[in-house]
C-alpha positions in Angstrom: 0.0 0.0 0.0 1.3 3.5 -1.0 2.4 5.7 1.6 0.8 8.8 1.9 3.2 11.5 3.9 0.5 13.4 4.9 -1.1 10.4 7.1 2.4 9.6 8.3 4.3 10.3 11.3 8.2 9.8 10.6 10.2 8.9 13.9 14.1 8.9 14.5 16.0 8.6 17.6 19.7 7.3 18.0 19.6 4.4 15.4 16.2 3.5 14.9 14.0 4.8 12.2 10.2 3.8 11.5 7.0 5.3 10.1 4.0 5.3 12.6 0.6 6.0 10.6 -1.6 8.6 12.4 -4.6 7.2 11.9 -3.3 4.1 14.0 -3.6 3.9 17.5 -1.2 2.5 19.6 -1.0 0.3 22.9 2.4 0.4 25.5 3.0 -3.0 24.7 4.0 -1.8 20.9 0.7 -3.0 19.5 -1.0 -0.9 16.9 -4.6 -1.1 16.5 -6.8 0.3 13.5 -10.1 1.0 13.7 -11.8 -1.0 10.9 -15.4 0.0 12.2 -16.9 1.1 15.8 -15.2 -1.3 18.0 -13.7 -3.7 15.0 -10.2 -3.2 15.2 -7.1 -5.3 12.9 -4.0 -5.1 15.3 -0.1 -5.7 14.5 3.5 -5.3 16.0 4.7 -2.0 16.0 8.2 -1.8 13.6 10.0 -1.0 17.7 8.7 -4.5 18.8 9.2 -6.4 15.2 12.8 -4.9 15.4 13.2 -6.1 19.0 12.2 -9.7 18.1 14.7 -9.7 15.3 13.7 -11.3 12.1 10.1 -12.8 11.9 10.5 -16.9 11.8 6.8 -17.7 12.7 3.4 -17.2 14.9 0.8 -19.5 16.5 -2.3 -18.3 17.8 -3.4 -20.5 20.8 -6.8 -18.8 21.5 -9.6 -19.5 17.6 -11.7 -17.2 16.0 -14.8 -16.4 17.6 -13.5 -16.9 21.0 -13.6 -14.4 23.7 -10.3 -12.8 24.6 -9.8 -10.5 27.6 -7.1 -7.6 27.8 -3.9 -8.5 28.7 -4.4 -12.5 28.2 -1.9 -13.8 25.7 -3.8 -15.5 23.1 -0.6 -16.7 20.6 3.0 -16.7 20.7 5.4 -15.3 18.0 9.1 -16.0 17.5 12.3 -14.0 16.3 15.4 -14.5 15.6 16.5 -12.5 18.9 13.2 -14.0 21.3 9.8 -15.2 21.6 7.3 -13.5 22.9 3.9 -14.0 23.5 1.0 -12.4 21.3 -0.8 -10.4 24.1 -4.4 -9.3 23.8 -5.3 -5.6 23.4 -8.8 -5.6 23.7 -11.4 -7.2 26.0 -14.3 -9.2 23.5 -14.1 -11.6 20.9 -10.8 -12.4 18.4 -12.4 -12.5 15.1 -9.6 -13.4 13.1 -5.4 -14.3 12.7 -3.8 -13.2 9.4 -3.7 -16.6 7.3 -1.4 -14.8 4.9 1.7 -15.0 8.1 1.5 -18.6 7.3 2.7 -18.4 3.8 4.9 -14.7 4.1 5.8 -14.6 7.6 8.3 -11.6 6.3 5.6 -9.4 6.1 5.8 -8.9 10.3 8.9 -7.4 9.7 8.6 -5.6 5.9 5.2 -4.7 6.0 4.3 -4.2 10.1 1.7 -1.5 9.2 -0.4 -2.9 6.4 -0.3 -7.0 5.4 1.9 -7.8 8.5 -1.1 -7.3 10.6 -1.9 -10.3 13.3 -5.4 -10.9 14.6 -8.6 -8.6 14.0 -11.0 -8.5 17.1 -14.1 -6.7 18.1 -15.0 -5.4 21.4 -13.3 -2.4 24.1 -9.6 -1.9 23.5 -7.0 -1.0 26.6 -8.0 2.6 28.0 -3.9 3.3 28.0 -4.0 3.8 24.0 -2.0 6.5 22.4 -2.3 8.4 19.0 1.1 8.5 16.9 2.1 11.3 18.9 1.8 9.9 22.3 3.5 6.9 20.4 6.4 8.7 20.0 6.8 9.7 23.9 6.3 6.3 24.8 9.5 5.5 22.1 11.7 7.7 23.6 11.4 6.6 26.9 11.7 2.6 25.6 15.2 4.3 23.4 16.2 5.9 26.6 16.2 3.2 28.8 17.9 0.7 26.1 20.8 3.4 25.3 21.1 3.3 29.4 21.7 -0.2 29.6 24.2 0.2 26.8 26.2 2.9 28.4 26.2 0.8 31.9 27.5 -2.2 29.8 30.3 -0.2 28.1 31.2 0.8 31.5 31.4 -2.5 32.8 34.1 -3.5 30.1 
């Protein structure tokens, strides 16, 4: 999908780069969520959390379609090259559906976070703690802060 600059909120800080679309909303646990309709939502990885994992090798969701899902309840797993993590749930209601194109192009969590790399739709009330692209980017900084601070402490221990 074309990019369109004017929808787009462009992000740097030390070495990391990404795009964060403003029409996206986005959950302290590096989730994005886009409303498809009044409380229908398709939810990814944010490109901080996809570049944290390392390179996508696969995903499993452990909880079906149609089944409820409450917030915080981990309702998949998903693996990296770097670690595996579980797939957490953003919303409190009903998962609707996984992506079934991850199972043929799993590269598309980590070339394509924002559009076909999407993981699970689902329907219901999402986590009150969600930001807009701006308060995205605060929540960024303080992740890049605290990783460049482990860094420094580790050079110093050398």
């Amino acid at each position: 999908m074309p990019i369109d600059p004017s929808l787009t909120r462009y992000y740097r800080r030390a070495r990391f780069t990404t795009r964060l679309p403003t029409k996206y909303q986005f959950a302290p646990s590096h989730f994005w969520l886009e409303t498809l309709e009044p409380d229908l939502f398709r939810i990814g990885l944010t490109h901080f959390a996809t570049r944290m994992l390392g390179d996508f090798v696969e995903c499993e969701f452990t909880t079906e379609a149609n089944n409820s899902i409450k917030l915080g309840q981990p309702i998949g797993w998903i693996e990296g090259f770097k670690a595996l993590s579980d797939i957490y749930s953003v919303i409190d209601g009903l998962l609707i559906e996984s992506n079934p194109a991850l199972k043929s192009n799993p590269e598309f969590v980590d070339r394509d976070p924002y559009d076909r790399g999407w993981l699970f739709i689902a329907r219901g009330t999402p986590d009150r703690r969600i930001v807009d692209a701006e308060g995205y980017v605060q929540l960024l900084d303080v992740a890049i802060d605290r990783i460049l601070s482990q860094e420094e402490q580790e050079r110093k221990k050398c």
